[in-house]
C-alpha positions as CSV (number, residue, x, y, z in Angstrom):
1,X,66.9,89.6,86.1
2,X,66.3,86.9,89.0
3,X,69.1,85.0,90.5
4,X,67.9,82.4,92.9
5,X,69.7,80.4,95.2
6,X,69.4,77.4,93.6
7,X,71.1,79.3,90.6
8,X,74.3,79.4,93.1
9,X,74.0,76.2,94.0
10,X,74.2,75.0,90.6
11,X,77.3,77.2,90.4
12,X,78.8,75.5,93.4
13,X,78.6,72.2,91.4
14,X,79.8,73.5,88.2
15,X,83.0,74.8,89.7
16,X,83.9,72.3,92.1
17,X,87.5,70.6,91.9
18,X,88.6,73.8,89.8
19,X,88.1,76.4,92.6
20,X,88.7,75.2,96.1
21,X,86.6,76.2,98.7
22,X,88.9,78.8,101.0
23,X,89.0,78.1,105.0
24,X,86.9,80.4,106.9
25,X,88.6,80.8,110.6
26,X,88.1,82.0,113.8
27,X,90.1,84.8,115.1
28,X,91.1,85.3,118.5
29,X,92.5,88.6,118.2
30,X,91.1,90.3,116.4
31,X,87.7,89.0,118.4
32,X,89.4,90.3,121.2
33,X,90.1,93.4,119.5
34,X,87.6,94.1,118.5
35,X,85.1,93.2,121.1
36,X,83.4,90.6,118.2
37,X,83.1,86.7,117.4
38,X,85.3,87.7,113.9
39,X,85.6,85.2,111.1
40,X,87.8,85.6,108.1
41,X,86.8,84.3,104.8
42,X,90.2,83.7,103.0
43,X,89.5,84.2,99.5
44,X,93.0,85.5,98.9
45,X,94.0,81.6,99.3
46,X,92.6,81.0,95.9
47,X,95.4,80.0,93.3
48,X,95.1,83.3,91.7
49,X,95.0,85.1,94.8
50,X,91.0,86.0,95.0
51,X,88.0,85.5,95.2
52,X,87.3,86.7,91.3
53,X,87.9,82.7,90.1
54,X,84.5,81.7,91.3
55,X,82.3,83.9,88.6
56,X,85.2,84.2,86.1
57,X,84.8,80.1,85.7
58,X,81.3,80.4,86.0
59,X,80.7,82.9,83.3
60,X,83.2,80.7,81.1
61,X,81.7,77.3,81.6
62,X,78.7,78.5,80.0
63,X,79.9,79.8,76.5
64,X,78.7,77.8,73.7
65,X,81.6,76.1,71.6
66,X,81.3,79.1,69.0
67,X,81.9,81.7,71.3
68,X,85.0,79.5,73.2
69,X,86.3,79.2,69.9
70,X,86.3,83.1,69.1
71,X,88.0,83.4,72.3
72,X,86.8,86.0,75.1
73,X,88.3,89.8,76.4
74,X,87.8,91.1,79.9
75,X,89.0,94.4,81.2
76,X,90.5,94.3,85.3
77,X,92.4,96.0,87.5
78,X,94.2,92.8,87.8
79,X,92.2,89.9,90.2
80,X,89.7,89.0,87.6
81,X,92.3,89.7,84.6
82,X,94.4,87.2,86.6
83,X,91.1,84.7,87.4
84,X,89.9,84.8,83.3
85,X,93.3,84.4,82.2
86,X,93.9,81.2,84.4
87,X,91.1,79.7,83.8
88,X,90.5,80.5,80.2
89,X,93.9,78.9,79.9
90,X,92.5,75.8,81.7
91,X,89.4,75.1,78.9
92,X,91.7,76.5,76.4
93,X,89.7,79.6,75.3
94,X,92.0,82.6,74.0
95,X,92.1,85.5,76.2
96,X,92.8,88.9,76.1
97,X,92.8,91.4,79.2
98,X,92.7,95.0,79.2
99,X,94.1,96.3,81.9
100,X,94.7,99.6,83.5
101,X,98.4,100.9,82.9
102,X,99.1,101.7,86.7
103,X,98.3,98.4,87.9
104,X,100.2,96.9,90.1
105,X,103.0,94.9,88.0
106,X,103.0,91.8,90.0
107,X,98.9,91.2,88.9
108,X,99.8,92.3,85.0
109,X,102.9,89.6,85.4
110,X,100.6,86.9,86.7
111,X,98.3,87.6,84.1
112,X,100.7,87.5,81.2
113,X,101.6,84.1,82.8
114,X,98.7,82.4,82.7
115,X,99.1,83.1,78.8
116,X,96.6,86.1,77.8
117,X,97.3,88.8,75.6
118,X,97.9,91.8,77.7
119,X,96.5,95.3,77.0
120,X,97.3,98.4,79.4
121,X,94.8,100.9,78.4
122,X,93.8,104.4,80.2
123,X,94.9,105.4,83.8
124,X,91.8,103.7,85.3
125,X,89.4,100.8,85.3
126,X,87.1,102.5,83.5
127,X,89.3,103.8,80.6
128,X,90.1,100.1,80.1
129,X,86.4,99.3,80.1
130,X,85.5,101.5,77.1
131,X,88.3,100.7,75.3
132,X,87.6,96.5,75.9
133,X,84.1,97.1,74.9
134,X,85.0,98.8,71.7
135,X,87.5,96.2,70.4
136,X,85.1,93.4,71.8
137,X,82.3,94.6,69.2
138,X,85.1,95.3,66.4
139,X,86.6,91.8,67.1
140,X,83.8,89.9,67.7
141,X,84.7,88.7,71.6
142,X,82.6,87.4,73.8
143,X,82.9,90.2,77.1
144,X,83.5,88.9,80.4
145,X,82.7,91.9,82.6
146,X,84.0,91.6,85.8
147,X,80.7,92.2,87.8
148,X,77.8,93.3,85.4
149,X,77.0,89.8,84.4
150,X,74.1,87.3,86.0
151,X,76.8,84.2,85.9
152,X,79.6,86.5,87.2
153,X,76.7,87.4,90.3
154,X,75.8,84.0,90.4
155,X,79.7,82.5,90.8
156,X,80.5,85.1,93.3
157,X,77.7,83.7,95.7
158,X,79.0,80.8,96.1
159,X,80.9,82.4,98.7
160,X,77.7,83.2,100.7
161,X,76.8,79.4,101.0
162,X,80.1,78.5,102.0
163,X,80.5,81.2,104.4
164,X,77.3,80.0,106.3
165,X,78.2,76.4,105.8
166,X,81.1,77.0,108.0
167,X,79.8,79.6,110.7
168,X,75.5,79.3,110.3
169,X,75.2,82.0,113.3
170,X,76.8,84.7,111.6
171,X,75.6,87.9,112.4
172,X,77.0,90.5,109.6
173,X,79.5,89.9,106.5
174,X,81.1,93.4,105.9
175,X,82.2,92.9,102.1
176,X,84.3,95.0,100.1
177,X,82.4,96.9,97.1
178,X,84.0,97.6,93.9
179,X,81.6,97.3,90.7
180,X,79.4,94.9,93.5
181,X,79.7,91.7,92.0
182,X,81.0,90.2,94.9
183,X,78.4,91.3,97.3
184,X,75.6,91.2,95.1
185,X,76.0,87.5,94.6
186,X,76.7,86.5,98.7
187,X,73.9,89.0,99.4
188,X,71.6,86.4,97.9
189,X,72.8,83.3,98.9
190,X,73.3,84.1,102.2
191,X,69.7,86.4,102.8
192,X,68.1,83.3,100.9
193,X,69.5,80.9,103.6
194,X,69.5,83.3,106.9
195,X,67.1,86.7,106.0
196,X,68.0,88.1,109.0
197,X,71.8,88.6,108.4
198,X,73.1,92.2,108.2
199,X,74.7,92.7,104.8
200,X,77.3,95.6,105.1
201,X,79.3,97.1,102.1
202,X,82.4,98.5,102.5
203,X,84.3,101.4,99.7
204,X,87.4,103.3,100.1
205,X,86.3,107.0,100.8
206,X,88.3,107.8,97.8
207,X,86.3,105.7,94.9
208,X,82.7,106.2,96.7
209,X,80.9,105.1,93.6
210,X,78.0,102.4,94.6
211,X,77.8,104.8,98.2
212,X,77.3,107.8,96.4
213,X,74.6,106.5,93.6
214,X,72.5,104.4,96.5
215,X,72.4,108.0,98.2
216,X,71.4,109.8,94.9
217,X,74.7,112.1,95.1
218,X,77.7,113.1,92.5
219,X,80.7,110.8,93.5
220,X,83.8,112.6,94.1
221,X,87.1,110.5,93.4
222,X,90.6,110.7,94.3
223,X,93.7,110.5,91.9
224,X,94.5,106.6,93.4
225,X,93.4,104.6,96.3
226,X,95.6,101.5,98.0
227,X,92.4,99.5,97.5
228,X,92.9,99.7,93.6
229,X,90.8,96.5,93.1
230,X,87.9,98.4,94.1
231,X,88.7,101.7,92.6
232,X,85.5,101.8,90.1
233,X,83.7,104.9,89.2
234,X,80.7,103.3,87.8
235,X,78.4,100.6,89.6
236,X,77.3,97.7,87.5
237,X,73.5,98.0,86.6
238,X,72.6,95.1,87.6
239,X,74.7,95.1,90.7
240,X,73.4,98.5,92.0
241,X,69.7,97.2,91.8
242,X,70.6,94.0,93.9
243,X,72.5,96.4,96.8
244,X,69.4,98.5,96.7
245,X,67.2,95.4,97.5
246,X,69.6,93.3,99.4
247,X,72.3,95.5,101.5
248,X,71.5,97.1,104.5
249,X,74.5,99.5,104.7
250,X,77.8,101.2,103.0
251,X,80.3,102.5,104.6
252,X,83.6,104.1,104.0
253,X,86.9,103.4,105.0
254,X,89.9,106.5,104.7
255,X,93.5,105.5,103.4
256,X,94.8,105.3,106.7
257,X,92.5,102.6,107.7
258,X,93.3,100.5,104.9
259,X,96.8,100.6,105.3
260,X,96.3,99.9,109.0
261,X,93.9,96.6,108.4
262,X,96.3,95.2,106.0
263,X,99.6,95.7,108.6
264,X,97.2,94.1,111.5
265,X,96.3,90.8,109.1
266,X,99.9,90.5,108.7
267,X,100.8,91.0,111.6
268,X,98.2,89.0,113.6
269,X,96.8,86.7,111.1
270,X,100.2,86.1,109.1
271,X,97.9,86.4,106.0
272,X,98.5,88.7,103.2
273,X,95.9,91.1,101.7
274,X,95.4,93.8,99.5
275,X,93.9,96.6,99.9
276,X,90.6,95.8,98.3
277,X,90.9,92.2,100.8
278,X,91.3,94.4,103.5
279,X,88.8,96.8,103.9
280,X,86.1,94.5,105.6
281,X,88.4,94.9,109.3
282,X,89.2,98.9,108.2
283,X,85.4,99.4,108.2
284,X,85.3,97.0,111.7
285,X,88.0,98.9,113.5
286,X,86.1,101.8,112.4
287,X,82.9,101.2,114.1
288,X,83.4,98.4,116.4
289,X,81.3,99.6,118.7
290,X,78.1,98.8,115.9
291,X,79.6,95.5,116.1
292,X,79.6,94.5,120.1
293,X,78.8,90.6,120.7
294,X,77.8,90.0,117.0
295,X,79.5,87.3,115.0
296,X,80.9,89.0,112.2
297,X,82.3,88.0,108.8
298,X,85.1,89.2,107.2
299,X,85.5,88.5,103.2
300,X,89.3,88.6,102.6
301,X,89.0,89.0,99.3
302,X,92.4,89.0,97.5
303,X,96.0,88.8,98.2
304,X,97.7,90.0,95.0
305,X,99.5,93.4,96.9
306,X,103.2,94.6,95.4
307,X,106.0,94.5,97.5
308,X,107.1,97.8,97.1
309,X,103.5,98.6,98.4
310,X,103.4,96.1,101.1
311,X,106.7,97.4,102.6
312,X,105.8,101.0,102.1
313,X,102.4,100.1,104.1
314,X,104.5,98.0,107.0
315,X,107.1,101.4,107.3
316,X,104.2,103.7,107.6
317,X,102.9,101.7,110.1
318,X,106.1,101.3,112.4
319,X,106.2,105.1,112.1
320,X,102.4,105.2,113.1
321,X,103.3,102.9,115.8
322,X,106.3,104.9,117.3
323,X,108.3,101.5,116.0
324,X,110.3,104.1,113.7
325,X,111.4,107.6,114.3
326,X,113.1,110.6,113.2
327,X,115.3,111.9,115.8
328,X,117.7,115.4,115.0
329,X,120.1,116.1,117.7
330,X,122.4,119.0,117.8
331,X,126.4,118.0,118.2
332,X,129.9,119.8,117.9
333,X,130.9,119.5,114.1
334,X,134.2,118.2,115.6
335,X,136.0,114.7,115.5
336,X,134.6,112.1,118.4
337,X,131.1,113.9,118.9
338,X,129.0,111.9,116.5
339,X,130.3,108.8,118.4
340,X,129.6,109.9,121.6
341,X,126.0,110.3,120.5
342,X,125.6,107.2,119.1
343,X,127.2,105.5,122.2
344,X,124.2,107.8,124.7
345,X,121.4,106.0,121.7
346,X,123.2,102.6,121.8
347,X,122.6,102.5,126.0
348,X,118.8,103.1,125.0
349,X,118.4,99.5,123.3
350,X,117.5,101.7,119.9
351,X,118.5,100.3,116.7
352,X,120.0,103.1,114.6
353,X,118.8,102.7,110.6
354,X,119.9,105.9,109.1
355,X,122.1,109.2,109.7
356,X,122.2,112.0,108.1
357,X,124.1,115.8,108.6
358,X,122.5,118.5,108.4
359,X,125.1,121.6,107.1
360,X,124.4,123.6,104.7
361,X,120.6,123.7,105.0
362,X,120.7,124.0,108.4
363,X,120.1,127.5,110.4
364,X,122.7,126.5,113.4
365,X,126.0,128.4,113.8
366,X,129.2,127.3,112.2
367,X,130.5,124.5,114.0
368,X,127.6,123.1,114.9
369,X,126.0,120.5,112.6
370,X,122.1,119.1,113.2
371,X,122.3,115.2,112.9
372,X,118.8,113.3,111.6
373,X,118.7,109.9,112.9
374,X,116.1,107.0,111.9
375,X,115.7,105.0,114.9
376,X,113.8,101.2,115.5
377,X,112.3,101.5,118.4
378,X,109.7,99.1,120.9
379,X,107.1,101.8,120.7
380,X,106.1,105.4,121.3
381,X,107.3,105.1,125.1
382,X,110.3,103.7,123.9
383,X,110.8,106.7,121.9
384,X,110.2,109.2,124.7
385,X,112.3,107.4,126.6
386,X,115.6,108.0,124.0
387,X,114.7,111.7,123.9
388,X,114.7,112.1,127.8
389,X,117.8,109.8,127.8
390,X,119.4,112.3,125.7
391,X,118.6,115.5,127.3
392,X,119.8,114.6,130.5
393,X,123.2,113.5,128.6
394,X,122.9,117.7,127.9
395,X,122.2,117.0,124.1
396,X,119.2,119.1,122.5
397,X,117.1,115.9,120.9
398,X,113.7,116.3,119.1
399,X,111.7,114.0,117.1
400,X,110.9,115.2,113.7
C-alpha cells in the first residue's frame, strides 16, 4: 500500500466546496499556559461536527455507479456514522450505520437525521464491527470502514496540508488515535512537506490499543472512556504499519485529563470538544515541559459531546477547582438556627446551591442535626475562607 502526497492532494480537489477547510488559530492562552506557540485545528467546525467528513467523502466519491446503487454500511461510534450518513445523503447513496448501543444519543440522533438506517449493535465499536461486516457480505454492501481503508487514509490527510498551509513552522501535531486513520493520513502529508515535524499520537489510558501493539504488549481496556470516539480495541492494519513508519511517539492521557482539556477549551477557547477532540491539549498539559518554545499543533477533532456529559464534565471541574463544595456544619435542631447559618455563609459572598439534613443517619446527639451544604464559590481560597468564617462564628464547619 503506498499513499503519496499527491494522492492527498487529489483528495483535497475532490472534496472541495463539500467539506470546508476548518480555521486553524492561534492561542494566547493556552500558549501562555503552556509555555508553547499552540495552534488549534478546529475540525469540530465541520457540519457534522468532525473531522471524519474528509475520508468518509473521499471513500464515497470513488464507488463505481454499481456499488452507489447497492448502497454502502459503515459501523461508528458516532462521527463517521454521522459523516457517511450526511454525505451519502448528499450523492444519494443508501446508508446504513451500525452503531454501538451506548453511544452517545445526540451522534445516533444526528445520524438518523441525515437519513441512514440505524443499527445499535454490541456494547462497543468492535461488537458493531463484526456484526457490519457480517451483514455487509450477506447483503452485498460496499464497507466503509472508518480507518482501515487507503481513501479513508488518504481524505484524512488533507488535514496535514491544510494544517501547514496555515502555520508552515509547526513544530509537533499531537493527534488523537482511535483505529489511526486520522493520523495516519496527516502523518504523510505533513512528513512529505516538512520531514522534520514531530508526529505525536495521543490514546486515552483506558483504550491503549495502537500504544500497546507498537510496544509488542497485551492491551488492557476499561469498561468506558469519555473519549468514546477513540475507544477501539483493534488498530487498523494498514493504519498500524503507517504509525510504525511515520509517528515518533504515543502517549496516554488518564480520565482526569480529558475531562480537564475539554472544561479549559470551553472555557478559554469558547469552543466545544469531545473527548476524542480533546485529548491533543490533555496530552500537552501533561508534558508541557517536552513541549517548551516549540510551535505545536493541536487537531480538535470533533465536537459531537452530550449535554448531560458536558455538564457532568464542567461540575467535576468546579469541584476540582474549589468553584463547588460540600460544606456539613453542625446546628441546634431548633427553630431560627438554620437561618442564622445561612445568614454567617450569605456575609461570605457564597452562593448556596443545595441543603440537606442530616438526622437519622447521622451519629450526633438528639437535638443536634448535621446540615450538608453545596456552596459556589470563587476558588479553593474562597472556600477556606467560609470555613474559617464559620468557626470563628463558633459553628463546627468541615468540607466534605
Amino acid at each position: 500500500m503506498t499513499i503519496t502526497l499527491e494522492d492527498i492532494q487529489q483528495a483535497a480537489k475532490h472534496i472541495k466546496g463539500y467539506v470546508e477547510p476548518t480555521p486553524l488559530v492561534h492561542s494566547r492562552t493556552l500558549s501562555m499556559l503552556t509555555g508553547s506557540e499552540v495552534y488549534l485545528k478546529l475540525e469540530n467546525l465541520q457540519f457534522t461536527a468532525s473531522f471524519k467528513e474528509r475520508g468518509a467523502l473521499t471513500k464515497l466519491l470513488s464507488l463505481t455507479k454499481e456499488e452507489r446503487n447497492k448502497g454502502i454500511i459503515a459501523m461508528s461510534a458516532g462521527n463517521h456514522a454521522q459523516a457517511v450518513a450526511y454525505h451519502a445523503q448528499q450523492l444519494d447513496i443508501p446508508a446504513t450505520i451500525v452503531m454501538p448501543r451506548y453511544t452517545p444519543n445526540i451522534k445516533v440522533e444526528h445520524t438518523r437525521a441525515f437519513g441512514a438506517n440505524v443499527v445499535l449493535k454490541g456494547e462497543n465499536y468492535d461488537d458493531a464491527a463484526s456484526y457490519a461486516l457480517q451483514f455487509a457480505e450477506e447483503q452485498n454492501l460496499t464497507l466503509v470502514h472508518p480507518y482501515d481503508d487507503i481513501k479513508i487514509i488518504t481524505g484524512q490527510g488533507t488535514i496535514g496540508l491544510e494544517m501547514l498551509k496555515g502555520q508552515p513552522d509547526l513544530d509537533v501535531i499531537l493527534i488523537p488515535i482511535g483505529g489511526g486513520g486520522l493520523i495516519s493520513g496527516s502523518a504523510i502529508s505533513t512528513k512529505a512537506i516538512k520531514p522534520d515535524i514531530k508526529i505525536i499520537g495521543v490514546e486515552a489510558s483506558r483504550y491503549p490499543c495502537m500504544h500497546a501493539a507498537i510496544n509488542n504488549q497485551q492491551a488492557k481496556f476499561g469498561r468506558s472512556t469519555i473519549a468514546e470516539g477513540i475507544a477501539v480495541k483493534q488498530p487498523g492494519k494498514l493504519t498500524l504499519a503507517l504509525i510504525k513508519e511515520l509517528v515518533d511517539d504515543i502517549v496516554l492521557v488518564s480520565e482526569e485529563e480529558i475531562e480537564q482539556a475539554v472544561l479549559l477549551l470551553l472555557e478559554v477557547e469558547k469552543t466545544v470538544a469531545e473527548g476524542a477532540g480533546a485529548v491533543g491539549l490533555a496530552a500537552l498539559l501533561h508534558e508541557k515541559d517536552k513541549y517548551q518554545g516549540k510551535k505545536v499543533g493541536l487537531i480538535i477533532s470533533g465536537g459531537n459531546i452530550d449535554m448531560p456529559i458536558l455538564e457532568s464534565i464542567i461540575q467535576r471541574g468546579m469541584v476540582r477547582d474549589g468553584r463547588m463544595i460540600r460544606l456539613r456544619i453542625e446546628l441546634r435542631d431548633i427553630p431560627g438556627s438554620l437561618a442564622d447559618a445561612t445568614r454567617c455563609i450569605e456575609d461570605t459572598g457564597a452562593n448556596i446551591v443545595h441543603v440537606h439534613h442530616h438526622r437519622a443517619f447521622s451519629p450526633q446527639p438528639i437535638q443536634t442535626v448535621e446540615v450538608e451544604f453545596v456552596l459556589q464559590t470563587r476558588g479553593k481560597d474562597h472556600a477556606a475562607e467560609i470555613v474559617g468564617t464559620l468557626k470563628q462564628s463558633q459553628y463546627i464547619a468541615n468540607l466534605v
